[in-house]
Residue, then its C-alpha position, 0 to 999 in steps of 0.5 A: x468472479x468475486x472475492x469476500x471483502x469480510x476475508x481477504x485472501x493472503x497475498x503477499x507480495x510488493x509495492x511498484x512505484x513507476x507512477x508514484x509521482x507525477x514530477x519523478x516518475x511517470x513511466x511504464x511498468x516493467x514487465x521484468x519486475x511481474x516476471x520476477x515476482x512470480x518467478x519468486x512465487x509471489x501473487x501480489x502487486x500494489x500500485x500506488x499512482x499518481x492521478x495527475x500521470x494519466x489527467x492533464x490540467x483540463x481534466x481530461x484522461x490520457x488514453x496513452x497513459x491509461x494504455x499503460x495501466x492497462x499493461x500492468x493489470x495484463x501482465x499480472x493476470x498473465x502471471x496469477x499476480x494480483x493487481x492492487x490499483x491504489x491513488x497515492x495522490x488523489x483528487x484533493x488529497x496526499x501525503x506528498x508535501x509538494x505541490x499541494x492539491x487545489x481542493x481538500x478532498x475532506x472540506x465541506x466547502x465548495x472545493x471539497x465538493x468538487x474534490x469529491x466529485x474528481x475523485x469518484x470520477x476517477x474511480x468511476x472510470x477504473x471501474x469502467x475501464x476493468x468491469x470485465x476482469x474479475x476481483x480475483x485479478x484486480x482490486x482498487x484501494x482508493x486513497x493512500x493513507x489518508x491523514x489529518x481527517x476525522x472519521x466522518x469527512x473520510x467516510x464521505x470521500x469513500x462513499x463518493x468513490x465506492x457508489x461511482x464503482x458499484x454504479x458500474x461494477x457492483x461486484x468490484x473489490x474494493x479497499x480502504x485504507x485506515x485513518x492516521x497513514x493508514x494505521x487506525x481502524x475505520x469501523x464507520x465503514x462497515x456499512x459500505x462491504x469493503x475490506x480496509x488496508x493497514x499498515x506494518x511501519x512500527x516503531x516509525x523510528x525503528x523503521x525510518x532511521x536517518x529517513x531523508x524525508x522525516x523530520x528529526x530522524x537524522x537525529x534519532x539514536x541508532x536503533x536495534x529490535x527489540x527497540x527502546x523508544x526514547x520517548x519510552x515505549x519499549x517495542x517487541x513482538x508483543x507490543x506490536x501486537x497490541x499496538x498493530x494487531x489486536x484494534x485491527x482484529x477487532x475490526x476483522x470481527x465485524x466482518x472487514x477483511x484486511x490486508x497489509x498494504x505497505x511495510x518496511x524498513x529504510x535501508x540506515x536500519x541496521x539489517x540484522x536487526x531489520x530481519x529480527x523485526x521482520x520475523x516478528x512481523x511475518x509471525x504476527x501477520x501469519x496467525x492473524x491470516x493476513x497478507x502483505x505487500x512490501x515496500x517496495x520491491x527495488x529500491x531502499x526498502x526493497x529486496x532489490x538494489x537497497x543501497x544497504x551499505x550492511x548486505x552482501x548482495x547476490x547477482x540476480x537477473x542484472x539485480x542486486x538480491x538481498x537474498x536473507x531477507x527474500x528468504x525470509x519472506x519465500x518461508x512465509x510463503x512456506x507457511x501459507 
């Protein structure tokens, strides 16, 4: 069975990260966590991985690694939650700082060949892997917010990766993610019939107050929303719109289907002010049509264990539930 890549359906749900990073973690995907996403009465999951989690140095895959994959898609199909399979690191490419990859998955040398040819490898192997479980289950989104790439460099790595899929699999679901972290439209890709994934981090120094792992942002006043950028934007629900909403509508009306592939506020964002933006969020995302994953489900930007020192948090299953901002989102859902 197949879905309409010009029309995404609007799942919503979240980002699990037990394959993030290689060096972090590299674990099984908990059965709990599909267990209380569908209890919640959501039907999404993204998995942002890490290739080299299941690729040892020669190049070769580990089928034990690969055998957890293959639990994930299992226990979402099990529960009519769809499943996301995304590279944040692939071959020649991340946005992790460290440890570089070997190749630039956009050069024109040598190396940017061979990046090439790893990544639709990889690609190749997941359309293998999953021939036989239709789009309405499992759909792949190929690099994670690719960054510091022109349009045509990018468009060739996708080209690569969607012709090892479709050698396999014509049918599969296939997702790109915008250029510039995932924020700019990519209509170079209207010729190759995928859906594209954007973004909902905006105002980045709203969003990412006091990140850790963003320069300056200890730095940055502390924010409330509607939110005055010092550099003098002044955000609301309107400018988000312009800013986030209008190029990518734009981009929908020459028939490519879109989805909100990450969102979310860091927990030093004070919450009362994380929610107003999330109400404007989810309102925007609602008239457009558009589904949503969060980043993450347990963790600092999550409804899980956020370590927000502003919430009062619920008991729920051996969790921490922000339980406002899950209210938030179960309204959405209200709202089909």
């Amino acid at each position: 069975m197949s879905v309409d890549a010009t029309k995404l359906p609007r799942w919503r749900g979240f980002n699990l990260l037990s394959k993030f990073i290689l060096e972090s973690k590299n674990v099984r995907f908990p059965e709990a966590d599909f267990d209380v996403v569908a209890e919640l009465g959501f039907d999404f999951v993204r998995l942002p991985m890490d290739y080299r989690c299941w690729t040892d140095g020669n190049g070769d895959f580990i089928d034990s690694v690969l055998a957890e994959i293959d639990e994930a898609v299992a226990l979402g199909r099990a529960r009519g939650i769809h499943v996301n399979l995304n590279l944040h690191r692939a071959p020649g490419f991340t946005v992790v700082a460290s440890p570089k990859e070997p190749y630039s998955l956009w050069a024109d040398d040598a190396g940017g060949s061979e990046a090439r040819r790893q990544f639709a490898r990889q690609w190749g192997m997941f359309a293998e892997r999953y021939k036989d479980i239709p789009s309405t289950d499992v759909s792949f989104d190929l690099v994670n917010e690719p960054a510091d790439v022109d349009a045509g460099p990018y468009v060739r790595a996708v080209e690569a990766a969607v012709a090892a899929i479709r050698e396999v699999d014509p049918d599969r679901l296939i997702i790109a993610d915008g250029l510039q972290y995932g924020t700019i439209p990519v209509p170079e890709l209207a010729h190759l019939g995928i859906g594209q994934s954007t973004r909902g981090y905006e105002p980045h120094r709203f969003t990412h107050y006091q990140a850790g792992w963003v320069d300056g942002s200890g730095d940055y006043p502390q924010p409330t929303w509607p939110y005055d950028d010092p550099r003098g934007t002044s955000w609301t629900q309107e400018t988000l719109g312009e800013r986030a909403i209008t190029p990518w509508k734009k981009l929908e009306s020459m028939g490519i289907g879109v989805h909100v592939g990450e969102w979310g506020a860091y927990n030093k964002t004070p919450h009362d002010d994380v929610l107003r933006w999330m109400t404007d969020q989810l309102s925007l995302w609602r008239d457009a049509g558009w589904g949503w994953a969060l980043w993450n489900l347990s963790g600092d930007f999550g409804i899980f264990d956020s370590h927000r020192a502003d919430v009062d948090y619920e008991k729920f299953h051996g969790r921490l539930l922000d339980r406002k901002m899950l209210e938030l989102f179960r309204e959405d859902l209200a709202g089909q």
